[in-house]
C-alpha positions in Angstrom: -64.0 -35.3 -33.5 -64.4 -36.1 -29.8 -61.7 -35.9 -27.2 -61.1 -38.7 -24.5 -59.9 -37.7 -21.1 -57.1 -39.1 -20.9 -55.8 -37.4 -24.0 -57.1 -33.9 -22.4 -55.5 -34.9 -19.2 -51.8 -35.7 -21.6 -52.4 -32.4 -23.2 -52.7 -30.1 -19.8 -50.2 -31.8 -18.1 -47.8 -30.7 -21.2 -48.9 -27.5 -21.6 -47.9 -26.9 -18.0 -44.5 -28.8 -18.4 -43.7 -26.9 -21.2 -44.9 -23.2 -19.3 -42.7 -24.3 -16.4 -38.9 -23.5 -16.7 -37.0 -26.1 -17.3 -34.1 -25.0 -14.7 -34.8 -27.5 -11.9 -34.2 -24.5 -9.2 -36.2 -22.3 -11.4 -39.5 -25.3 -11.3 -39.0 -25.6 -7.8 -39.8 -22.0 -6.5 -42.4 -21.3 -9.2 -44.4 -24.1 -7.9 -43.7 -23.1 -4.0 -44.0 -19.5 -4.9 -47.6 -20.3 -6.6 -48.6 -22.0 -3.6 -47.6 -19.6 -0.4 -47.6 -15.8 -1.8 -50.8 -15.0 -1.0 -50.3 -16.5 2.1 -47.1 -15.0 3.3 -45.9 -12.1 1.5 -48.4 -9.4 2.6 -48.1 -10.7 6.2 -44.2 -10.9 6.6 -42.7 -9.0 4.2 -44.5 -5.4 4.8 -43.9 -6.1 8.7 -39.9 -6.5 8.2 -39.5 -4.0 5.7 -41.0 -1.2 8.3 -39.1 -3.0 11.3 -36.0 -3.3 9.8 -35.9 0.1 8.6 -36.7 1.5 12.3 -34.1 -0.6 14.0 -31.2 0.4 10.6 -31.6 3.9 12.1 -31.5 3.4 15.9 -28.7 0.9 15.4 -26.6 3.4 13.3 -27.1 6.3 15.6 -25.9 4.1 18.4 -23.0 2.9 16.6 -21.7 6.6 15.8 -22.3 8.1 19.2 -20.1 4.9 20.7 -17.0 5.6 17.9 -17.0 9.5 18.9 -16.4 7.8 22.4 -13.9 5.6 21.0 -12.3 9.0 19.4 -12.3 10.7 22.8 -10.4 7.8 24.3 -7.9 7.8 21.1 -7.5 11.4 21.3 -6.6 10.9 25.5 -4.0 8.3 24.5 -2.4 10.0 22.1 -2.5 13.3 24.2 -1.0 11.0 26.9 2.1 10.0 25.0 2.6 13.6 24.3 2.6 14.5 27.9 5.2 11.7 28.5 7.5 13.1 26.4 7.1 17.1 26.7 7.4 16.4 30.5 11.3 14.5 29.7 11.8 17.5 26.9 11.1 20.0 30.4 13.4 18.0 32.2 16.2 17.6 30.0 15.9 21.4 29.3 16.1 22.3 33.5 19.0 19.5 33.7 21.0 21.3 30.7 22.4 17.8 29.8 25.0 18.1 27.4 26.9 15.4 25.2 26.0 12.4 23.9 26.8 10.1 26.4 24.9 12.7 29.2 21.9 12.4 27.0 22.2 8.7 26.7 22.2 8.5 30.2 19.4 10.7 30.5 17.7 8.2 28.2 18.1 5.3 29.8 17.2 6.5 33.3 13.3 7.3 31.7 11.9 4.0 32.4 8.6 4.9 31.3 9.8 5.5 27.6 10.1 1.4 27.6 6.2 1.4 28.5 5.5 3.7 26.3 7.3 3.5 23.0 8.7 0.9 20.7 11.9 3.4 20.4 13.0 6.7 21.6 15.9 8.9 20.7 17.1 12.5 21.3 17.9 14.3 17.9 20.3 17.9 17.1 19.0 20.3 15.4 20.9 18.7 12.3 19.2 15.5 12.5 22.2 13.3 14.1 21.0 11.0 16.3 22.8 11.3 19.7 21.1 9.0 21.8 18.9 6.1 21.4 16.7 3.8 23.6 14.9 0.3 22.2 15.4 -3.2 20.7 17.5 -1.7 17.8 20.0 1.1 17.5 20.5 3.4 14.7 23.6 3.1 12.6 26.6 5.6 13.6 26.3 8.8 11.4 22.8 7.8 11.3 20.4 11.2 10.6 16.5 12.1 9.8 17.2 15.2 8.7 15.0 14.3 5.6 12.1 13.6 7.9 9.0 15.5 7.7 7.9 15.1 11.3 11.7 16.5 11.9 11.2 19.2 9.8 7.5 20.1 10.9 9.1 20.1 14.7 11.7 22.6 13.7 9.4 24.5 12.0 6.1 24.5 14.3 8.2 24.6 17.5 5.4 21.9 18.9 4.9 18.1 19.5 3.8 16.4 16.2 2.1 13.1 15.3 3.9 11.8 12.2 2.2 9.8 9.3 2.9 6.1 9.4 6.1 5.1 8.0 8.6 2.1 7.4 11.1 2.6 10.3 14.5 2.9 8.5 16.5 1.3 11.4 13.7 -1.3 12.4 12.0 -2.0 9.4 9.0 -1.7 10.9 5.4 0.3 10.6 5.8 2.9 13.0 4.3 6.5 13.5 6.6 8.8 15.4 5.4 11.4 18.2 8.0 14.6 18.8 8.5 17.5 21.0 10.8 20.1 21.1 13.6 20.9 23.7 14.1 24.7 24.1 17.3 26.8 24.8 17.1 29.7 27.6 16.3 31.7 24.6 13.4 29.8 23.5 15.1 28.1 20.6 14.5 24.6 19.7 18.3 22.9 20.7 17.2 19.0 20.5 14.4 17.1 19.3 13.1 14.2 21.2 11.3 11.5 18.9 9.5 8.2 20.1 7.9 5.9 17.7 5.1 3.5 18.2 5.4 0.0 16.4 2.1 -0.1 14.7 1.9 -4.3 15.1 2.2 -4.1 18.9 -1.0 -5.2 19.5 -3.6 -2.0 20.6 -0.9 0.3 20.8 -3.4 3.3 21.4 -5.7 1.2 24.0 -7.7 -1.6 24.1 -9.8 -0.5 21.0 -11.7 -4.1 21.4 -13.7 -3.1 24.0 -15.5 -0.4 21.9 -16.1 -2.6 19.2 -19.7 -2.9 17.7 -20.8 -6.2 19.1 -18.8 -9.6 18.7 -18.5 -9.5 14.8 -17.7 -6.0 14.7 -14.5 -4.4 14.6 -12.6 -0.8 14.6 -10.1 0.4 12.4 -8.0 3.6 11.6 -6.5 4.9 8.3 -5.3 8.5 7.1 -7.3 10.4 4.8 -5.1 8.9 1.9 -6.3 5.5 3.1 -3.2 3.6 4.9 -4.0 1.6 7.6 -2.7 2.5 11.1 -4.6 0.1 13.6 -6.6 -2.6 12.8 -7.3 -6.2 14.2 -5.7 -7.8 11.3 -2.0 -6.5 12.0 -0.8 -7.6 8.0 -3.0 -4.6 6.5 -1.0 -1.9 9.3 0.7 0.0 6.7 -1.8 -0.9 3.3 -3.9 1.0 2.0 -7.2 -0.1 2.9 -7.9 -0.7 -1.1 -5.1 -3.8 -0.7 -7.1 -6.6 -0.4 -10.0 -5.6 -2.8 -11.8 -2.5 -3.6 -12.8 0.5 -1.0 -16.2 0.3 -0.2 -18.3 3.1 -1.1 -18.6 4.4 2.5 -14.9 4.1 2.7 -14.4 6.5 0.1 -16.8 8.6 1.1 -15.3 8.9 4.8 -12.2 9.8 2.7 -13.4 12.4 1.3 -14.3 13.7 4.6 -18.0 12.3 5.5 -18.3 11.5 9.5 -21.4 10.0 10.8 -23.4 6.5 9.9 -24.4 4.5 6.8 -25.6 0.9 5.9 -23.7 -0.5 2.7 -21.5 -3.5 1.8 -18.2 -4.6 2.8 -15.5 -4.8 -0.4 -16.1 -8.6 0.1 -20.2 -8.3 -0.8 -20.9 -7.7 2.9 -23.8 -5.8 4.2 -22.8 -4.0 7.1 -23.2 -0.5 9.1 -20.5 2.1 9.1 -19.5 4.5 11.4 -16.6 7.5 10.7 -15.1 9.9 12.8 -12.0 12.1 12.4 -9.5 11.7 15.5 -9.3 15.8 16.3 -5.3 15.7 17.3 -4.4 14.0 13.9 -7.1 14.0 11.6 -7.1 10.4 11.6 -10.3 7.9 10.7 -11.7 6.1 13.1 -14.4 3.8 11.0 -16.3 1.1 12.2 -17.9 -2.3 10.5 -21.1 -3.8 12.2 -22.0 -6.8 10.4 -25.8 -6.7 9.2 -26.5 -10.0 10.1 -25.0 -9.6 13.8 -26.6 -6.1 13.9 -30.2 -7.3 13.2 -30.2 -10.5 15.0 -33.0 -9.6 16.9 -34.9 -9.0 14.1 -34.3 -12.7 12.8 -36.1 -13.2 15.9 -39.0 -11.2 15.3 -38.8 -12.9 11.7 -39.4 -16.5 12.9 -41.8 -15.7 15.2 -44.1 -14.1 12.4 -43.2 -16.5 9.7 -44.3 -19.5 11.7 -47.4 -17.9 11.7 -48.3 -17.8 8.3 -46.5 -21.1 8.3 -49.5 -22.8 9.0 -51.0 -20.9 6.4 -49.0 -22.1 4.1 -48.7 -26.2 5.6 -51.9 -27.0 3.2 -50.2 -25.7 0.5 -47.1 -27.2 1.0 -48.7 -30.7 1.3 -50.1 -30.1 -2.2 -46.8 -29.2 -3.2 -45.3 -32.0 -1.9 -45.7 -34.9 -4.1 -43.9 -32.4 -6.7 -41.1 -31.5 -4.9 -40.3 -35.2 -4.3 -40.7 -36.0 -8.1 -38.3 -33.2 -8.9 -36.0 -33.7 -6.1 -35.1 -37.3 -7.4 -32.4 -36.6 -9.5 -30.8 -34.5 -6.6 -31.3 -38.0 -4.4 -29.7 -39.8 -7.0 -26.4 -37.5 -7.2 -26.2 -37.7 -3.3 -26.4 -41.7 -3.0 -23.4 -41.7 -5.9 -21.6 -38.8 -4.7 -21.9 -41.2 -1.1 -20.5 -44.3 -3.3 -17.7 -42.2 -4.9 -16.6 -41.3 -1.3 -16.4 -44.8 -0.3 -14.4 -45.6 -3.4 -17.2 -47.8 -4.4 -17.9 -45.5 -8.2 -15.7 -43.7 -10.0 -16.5 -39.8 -10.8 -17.8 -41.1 -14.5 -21.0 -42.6 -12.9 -22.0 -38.8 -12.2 -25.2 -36.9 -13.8 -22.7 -34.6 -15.9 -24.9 -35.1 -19.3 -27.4 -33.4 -17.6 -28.5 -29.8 -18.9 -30.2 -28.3 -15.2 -28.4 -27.4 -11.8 -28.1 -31.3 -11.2 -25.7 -31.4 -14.4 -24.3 -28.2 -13.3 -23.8 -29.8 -9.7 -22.0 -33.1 -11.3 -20.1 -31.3 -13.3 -18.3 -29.1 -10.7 -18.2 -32.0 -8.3 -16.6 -34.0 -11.1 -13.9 -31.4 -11.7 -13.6 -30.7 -8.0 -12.2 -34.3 -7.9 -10.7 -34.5 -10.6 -8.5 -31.0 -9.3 -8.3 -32.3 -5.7 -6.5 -35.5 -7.2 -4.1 -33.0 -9.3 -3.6 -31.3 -6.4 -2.7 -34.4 -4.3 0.2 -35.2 -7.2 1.5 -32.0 -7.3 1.9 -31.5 -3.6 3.3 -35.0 -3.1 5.6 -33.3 -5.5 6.6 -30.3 -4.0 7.1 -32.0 -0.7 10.2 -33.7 -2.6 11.7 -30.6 -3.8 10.9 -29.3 -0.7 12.7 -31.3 1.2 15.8 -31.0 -1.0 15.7 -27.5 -0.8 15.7 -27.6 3.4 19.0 -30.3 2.4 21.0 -26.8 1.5 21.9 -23.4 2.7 20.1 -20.0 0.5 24.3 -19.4 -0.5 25.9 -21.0 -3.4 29.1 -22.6 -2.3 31.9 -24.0 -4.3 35.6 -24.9 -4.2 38.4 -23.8 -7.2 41.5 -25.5 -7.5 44.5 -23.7 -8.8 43.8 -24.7 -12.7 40.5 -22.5 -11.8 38.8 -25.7 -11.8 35.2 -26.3 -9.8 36.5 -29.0 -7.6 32.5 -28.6 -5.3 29.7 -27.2 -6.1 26.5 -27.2 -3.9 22.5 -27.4 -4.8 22.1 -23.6 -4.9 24.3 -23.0 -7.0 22.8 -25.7 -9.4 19.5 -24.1 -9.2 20.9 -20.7 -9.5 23.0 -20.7 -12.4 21.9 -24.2 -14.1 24.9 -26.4 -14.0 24.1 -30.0 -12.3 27.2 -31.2 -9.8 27.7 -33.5 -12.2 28.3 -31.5 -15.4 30.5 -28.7 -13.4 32.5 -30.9 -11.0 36.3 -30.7 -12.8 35.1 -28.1 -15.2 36.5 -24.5 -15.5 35.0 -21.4 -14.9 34.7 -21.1 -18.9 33.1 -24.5 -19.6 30.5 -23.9 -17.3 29.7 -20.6 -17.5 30.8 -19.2 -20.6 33.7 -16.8 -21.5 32.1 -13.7 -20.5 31.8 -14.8 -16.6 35.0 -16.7 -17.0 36.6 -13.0 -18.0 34.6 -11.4 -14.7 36.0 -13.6 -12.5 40.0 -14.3 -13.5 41.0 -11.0 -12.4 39.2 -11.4 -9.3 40.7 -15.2 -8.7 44.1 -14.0 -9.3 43.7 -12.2 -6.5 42.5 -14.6 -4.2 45.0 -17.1 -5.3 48.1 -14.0 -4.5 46.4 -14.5 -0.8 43.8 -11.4 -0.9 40.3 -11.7 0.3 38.4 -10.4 -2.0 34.5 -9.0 -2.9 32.6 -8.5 -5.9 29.2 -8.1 -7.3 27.8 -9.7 -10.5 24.7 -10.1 -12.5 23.1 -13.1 -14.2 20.4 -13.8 -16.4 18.6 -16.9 -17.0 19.5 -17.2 -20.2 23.2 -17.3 -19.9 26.1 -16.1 -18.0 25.3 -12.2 -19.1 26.6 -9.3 -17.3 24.8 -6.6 -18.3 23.6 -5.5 -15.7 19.5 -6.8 -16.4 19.9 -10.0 -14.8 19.6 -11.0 -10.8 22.4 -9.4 -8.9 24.6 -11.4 -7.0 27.8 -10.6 -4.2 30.3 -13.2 -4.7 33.3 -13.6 -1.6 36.8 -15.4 -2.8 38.6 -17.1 0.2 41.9 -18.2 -0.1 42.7 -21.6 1.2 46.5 -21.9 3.0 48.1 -24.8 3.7 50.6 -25.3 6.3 53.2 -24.0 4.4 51.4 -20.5 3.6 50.4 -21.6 -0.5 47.2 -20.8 -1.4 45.8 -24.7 -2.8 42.5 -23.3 -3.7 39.7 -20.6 -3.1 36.5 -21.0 -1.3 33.6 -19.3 -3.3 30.2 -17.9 -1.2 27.7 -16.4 -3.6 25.1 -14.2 -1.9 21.5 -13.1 -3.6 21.1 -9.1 -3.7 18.9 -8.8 -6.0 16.7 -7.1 -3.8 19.0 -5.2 -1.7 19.9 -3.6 -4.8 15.9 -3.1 -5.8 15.3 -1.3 -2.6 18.4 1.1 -2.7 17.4 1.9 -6.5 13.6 2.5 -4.7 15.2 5.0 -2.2 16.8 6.8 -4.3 13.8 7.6 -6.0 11.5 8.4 -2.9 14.4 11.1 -1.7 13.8 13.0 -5.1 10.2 13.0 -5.0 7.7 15.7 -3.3 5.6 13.6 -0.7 2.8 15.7 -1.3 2.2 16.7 -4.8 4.0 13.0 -6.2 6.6 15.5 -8.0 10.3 16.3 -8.3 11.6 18.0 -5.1 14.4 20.8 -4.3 17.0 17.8 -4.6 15.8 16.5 -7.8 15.5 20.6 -8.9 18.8 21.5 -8.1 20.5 18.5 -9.9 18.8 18.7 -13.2 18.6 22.3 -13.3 22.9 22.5 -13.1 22.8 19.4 -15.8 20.4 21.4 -18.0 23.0 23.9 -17.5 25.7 22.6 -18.3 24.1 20.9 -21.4 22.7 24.4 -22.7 26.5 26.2 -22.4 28.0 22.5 -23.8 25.4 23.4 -27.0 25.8 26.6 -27.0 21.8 27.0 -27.1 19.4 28.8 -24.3 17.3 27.0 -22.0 14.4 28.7 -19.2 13.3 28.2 -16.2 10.2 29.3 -14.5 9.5 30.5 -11.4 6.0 30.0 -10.0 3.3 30.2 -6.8 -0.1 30.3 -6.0 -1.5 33.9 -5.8 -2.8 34.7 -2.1 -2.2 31.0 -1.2 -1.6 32.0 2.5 -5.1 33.3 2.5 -6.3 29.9 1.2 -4.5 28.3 4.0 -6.1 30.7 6.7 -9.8 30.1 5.1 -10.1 27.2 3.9 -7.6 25.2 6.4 -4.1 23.1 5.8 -5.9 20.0 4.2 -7.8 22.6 1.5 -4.0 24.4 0.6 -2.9 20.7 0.3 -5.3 19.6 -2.1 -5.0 22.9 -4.3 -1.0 21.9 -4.5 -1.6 18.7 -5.4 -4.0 20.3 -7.9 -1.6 22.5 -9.2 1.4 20.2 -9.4 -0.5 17.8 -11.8 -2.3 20.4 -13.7 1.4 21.7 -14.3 2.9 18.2 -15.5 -0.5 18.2 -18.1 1.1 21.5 -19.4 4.6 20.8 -19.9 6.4 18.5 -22.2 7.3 15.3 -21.2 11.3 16.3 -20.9 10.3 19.0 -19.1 11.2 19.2 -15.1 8.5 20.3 -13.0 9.4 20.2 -9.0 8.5 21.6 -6.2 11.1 23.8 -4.1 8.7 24.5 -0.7 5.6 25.8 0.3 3.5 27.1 -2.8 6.8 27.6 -5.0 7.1 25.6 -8.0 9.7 26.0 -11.1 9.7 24.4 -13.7 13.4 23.6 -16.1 12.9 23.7 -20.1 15.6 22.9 -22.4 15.4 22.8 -26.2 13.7 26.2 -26.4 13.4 27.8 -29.9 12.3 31.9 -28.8 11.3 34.0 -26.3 7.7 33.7 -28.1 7.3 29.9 -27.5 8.5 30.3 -23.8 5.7 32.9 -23.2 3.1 31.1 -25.0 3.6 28.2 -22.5 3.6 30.3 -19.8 0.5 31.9 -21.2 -0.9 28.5 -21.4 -0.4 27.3 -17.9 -2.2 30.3 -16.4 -5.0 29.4 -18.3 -5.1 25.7 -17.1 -4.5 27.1 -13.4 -7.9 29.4 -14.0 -10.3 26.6 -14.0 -12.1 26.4 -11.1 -10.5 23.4 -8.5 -12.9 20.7 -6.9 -12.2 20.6 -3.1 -14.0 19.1 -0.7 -15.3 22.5 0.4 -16.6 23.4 -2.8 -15.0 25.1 -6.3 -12.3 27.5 -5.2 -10.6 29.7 -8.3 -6.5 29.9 -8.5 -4.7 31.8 -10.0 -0.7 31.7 -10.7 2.0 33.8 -11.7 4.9 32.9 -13.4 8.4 34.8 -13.8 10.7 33.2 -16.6 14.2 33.5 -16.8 15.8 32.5 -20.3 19.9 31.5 -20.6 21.6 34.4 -23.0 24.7 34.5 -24.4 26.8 34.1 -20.9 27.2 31.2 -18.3 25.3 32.0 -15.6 25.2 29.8 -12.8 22.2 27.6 -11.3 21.7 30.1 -8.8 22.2 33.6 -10.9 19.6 31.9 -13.4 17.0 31.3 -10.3 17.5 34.2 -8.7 16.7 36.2 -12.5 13.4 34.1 -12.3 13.0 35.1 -8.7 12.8 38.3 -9.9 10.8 38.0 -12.7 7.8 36.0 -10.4 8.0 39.8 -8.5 7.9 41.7 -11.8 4.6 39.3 -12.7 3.4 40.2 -9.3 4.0 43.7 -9.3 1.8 43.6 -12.3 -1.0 42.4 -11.2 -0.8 38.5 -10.8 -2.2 35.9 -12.8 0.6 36.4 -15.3 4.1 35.6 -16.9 6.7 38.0 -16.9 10.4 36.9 -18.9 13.5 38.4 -17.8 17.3 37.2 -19.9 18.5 37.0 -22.8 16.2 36.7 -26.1 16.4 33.8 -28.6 
């Protein structure tokens, strides 16, 4: 049977539809692909791939020589406020200015401090503030005893460079710069402190300047990642992780690489980066050079050679063109109704959305885009009218109580708070509204408002009732009594004040001043609480509890080899490899330095306390991943078990005291018990 052209012709053009993909993207660059390869790809990709990769490592060598400039001039600034203040510590040590009110004086007189410092203060060697000098003053009594750049001061004798922090008195991120004032006998007698508000703009210099090209910018972080400068003042005090993931040459300038590498941005960016660690604080200084800004000449070199094989690949593109048009259409048809719907002239049903190909895709998305950005319209036309109710009232519930402790007024706040509509409270009592367990709160407290007293009290409430357990949103309620002429109290005015997070913070620090900054564990605070509750609980039972005293063998000698940041990591180390050992209602804290103890209670024998003991050296034997390399610990642990006396918290640690030597004296890397058996 013979063929006819045409029906050859039918055949081949279906075998090519059907070899094609049918994505309309996907049919597009096949064809266009097809048509310039040959033509282009040899040309102008082999050419950029060896150009780029030249001007990557030029443009990366550049970049790091300019941020160990930028270090240098970081390192002068920060030297600089140092010298401002050890030249006041000199003179107030050759003035021998004594008092508070001499020192406050002295303070004021230092104009420079204004220049230099957000705030500035002079601190005993107890931690009492006794003069201050900024925009806000420290509370009386106030102290930062607890401080670590105190501490370190008292302890170095030297200037130190804090770690940012949340200023307790401003509430802002600050990092604190010390020096010492000496006594004719060399002793440190006061402490002067300045702090630096981290969201001044460039408070260490104009770091702009030395930015890597217009699109480029510099930042600094700690090692652990917080954010201390940076051009974006809301991340000053995040961890650089806050907005989305470290990048991978973030983490690895971390963990302690300096120099240059190309890599992407945690938003998908590519981009060169440049670390260096600031010498006087150990600081990062990094740096982000957009790609596309850092190989802009390139681009030029790009057009230049792709216009040449442009002509090269005109002929093809003419051939190409009649299929292009054909498959374009579609797309032309989405844009004229996408034009009408605009205009108001279609609705979003005349889209392509049955379509299965990026033109259906397209329609759909456009369709829901309206469809939201009509939902979005309602609901904000919405919230503009509860908006504007809310800007009607004060953020304080306000109401009035007659002497039958009746709600005679009753504003919008406290509606919304405690879900009672003016209308439903107004000539209502406390019970009726409420319920009888807030009703019961709040007579004793009324009664004393209506004898004349002014009186304060704090509640809670949950949203599903008028609980007062404690679980609900807390809440500081002030009774006023209301006098007439003839001195009767006629009613009581009610303000109710929000504290919910007041008391959220408080709880918060509370927990920070029992915790180790370093190691994340109990500290000597948390230690000497629990250890006199385990105690007392132990005698109360009349059962034996331990406690064991441990350090790092030849930790000093870590320190003096290895460096401060090494000795840090093995403590953090050690403190977690410690709480893997333990049971969970075991206490593991850290007293200072390399000393750890750790308080057990529910012990059973003598045995079972050794065989934990013998189980924690083991743990500590495995070799430790620094930065440096593997480093091998080793522990020992003295363990002093309760007998059949009382001893105190401080007999009971001084008999594991004793029993860490004993384990010493026998060689290290062992447990020695000392007390009474069980």
């Amino acid at each position: 049977m013979s063929r006819t052209p045409d029906s050859m012709t039918t055949r081949l053009r279906k075998s090519i539809s059907t070899s094609l993909p049918t994505s309309l993207k996907a049919r597009m660059s096949v064809v266009v692909f097809l048509l310039v390869l040959g033509a282009v790809a040899l040309l102008a990709l082999a050419t950029l791939a060896v150009a780029e990769r030249d001007m990557r490592g030029v443009t990366g060598q550049q970049q790091y020589a300019s941020l160990v400039s930028a270090a240098v001039f970081i390192d002068e600034e920060l030297t600089a406020k140092r010298n401002v203040l050890r030249v006041m510590a000199d003179s107030l040590a050759a003035q021998d200015v004594q008092g508070a009110p001499g020192l406050q004086r002295f303070l004021s007189a230092q104009t420079v401090l204004g220049k230099e410092f957000f705030t500035a203060g002079v601190i005993d060697r107890d931690g009492g503030v006794l003069a201050s000098l900024g925009p806000v003053k420290p509370r009386p009594g106030a102290t930062v005893r607890e401080r670590p750049y105190f501490m370190q001061t008292l302890a170095r004798k030297r200037s130190v460079i804090s770690e940012p922090l949340q200023g307790s008195v401003s509430g802002m991120p600050i990092v604190v710069v010390t020096q010492p004032v000496f006594d004719a006998h060399g002793e440190v007698r006061l402490v002067l402190a300045a702090s630096v508000n981290l969201r001044q703009p460039d408070f260490l210099g104009r770091l702009d300047t030395l930015k890597p090209g217009p699109g480029g910018h510099l930042y600094i972080m700690t090692e652990q990642g917080i954010v201390i400068e940076h051009p974006d003042k809301s991340l000053i005090m995040q961890h650089i992780g806050a907005q989305c993931a470290p990048s991978v040459p973030t983490l690895s300038a971390m963990q302690g690489f300096q120099g240059a590498m190309a890599g992407k941005t945690c938003f998908g960016e590519d981009a060169l980066f440049a670390y260096h660690r600031i010498a006087s604080t150990g600081w990062i200084l990094a740096s982000i050079y957009p790609a596309r800004e850092a190989f802009a000449p390139l681009r030029a070199i790009r057009s230049k050679i792709l216009l040449a094989a442009l002509m090269l690949a005109a002929l093809a593109g003419l051939a190409g063109w009649r299929v292009v048009l054909r498959l374009l259409h579609p797309l032309e048809r989405l844009r004229s109704q996408v034009h009408q719907i605009r205009r108001h002239r279609l609705g979003i049903d005349a889209l392509q959305i049955e379509r299965r190909d990026e033109i259906g895709d397209l329609s759909r998305d456009f369709y829901t885009l309206v469809a939201e950005r009509e939902l979005a319209e309602t609901q904000t036309r919405d919230s503009e009218r509860r908006l504007k109710l809310l800007t009607d009232h004060v953020p304080v519930g306000i109401m009035y109580i007659d002497r039958d402790h009746r709600y005679q007024f009753i504003n919008a706040t406290f509606e919304k708070w405690f879900g009672v509509s003016a209308r439903d409270g107004m000539l209502r009592s406390i019970n009726e509204v409420l319920g009888e367990a807030a009703s019961r709160l709040r007579e004793r407290y009324l009664r004393r408002a209506f004898a004349g007293e002014e009186v304060e009290y704090e509640f809670t409430f949950d949203d599903h009732g008028s609980g007062i357990t404690g679980n609900g949103r807390a809440f500081q309620t002030n009774y006023v009594p209301h006098v007439d002429d003839s001195g009767v109290v006629i009613g009581v005015y009610g303000l109710i004040h929000e504290i919910t997070k007041v008391k959220a913070a408080h709880s918060a620090l509370q927990f920070a001043a029992a915790t180790d900054t370093l190691t994340g564990i109990a500290n000597r605070r948390r230690f000497d609480e629990q250890l006199a509750q385990s105690l007392a609980r132990a005698q109360a039972a009349g059962a034996p509890m331990a406690l064991a005293y441990l350090d790092i063998d030849r930790f000093k000698a870590i320190n003096d080899s290895l460096g401060h940041q090494a000795g840090d990591e093995v403590l953090k180390e050690f403190a977690r490899r410690l709480q893997q050992c333990v049971r969970a209602s075991d206490l593991v804290a850290r007293l200072a330095g390399d000393e750890f103890v750790i308080v057990f209670e529910g012990v059973r024998s003598a045995a079972e306390v050794r065989q934990i003991g013998v189980k924690i050296v083991g743990a500590i034997r495995a070799p430790f991943a620094l930065v440096s390399g593997p480093l091998l610990v080793t522990t020992s642990i003295g363990i002093a078990i309760s007998g059949d006396g009382e001893p105190t918290p401080e007999q009971l640690l001084d008999l594991a005291d004793q029993a860490l030597y004993q384990a010493k004296r026998q060689g290290r890397d062992g447990v020695a018990l000392m007390g009474g058996e069980v």
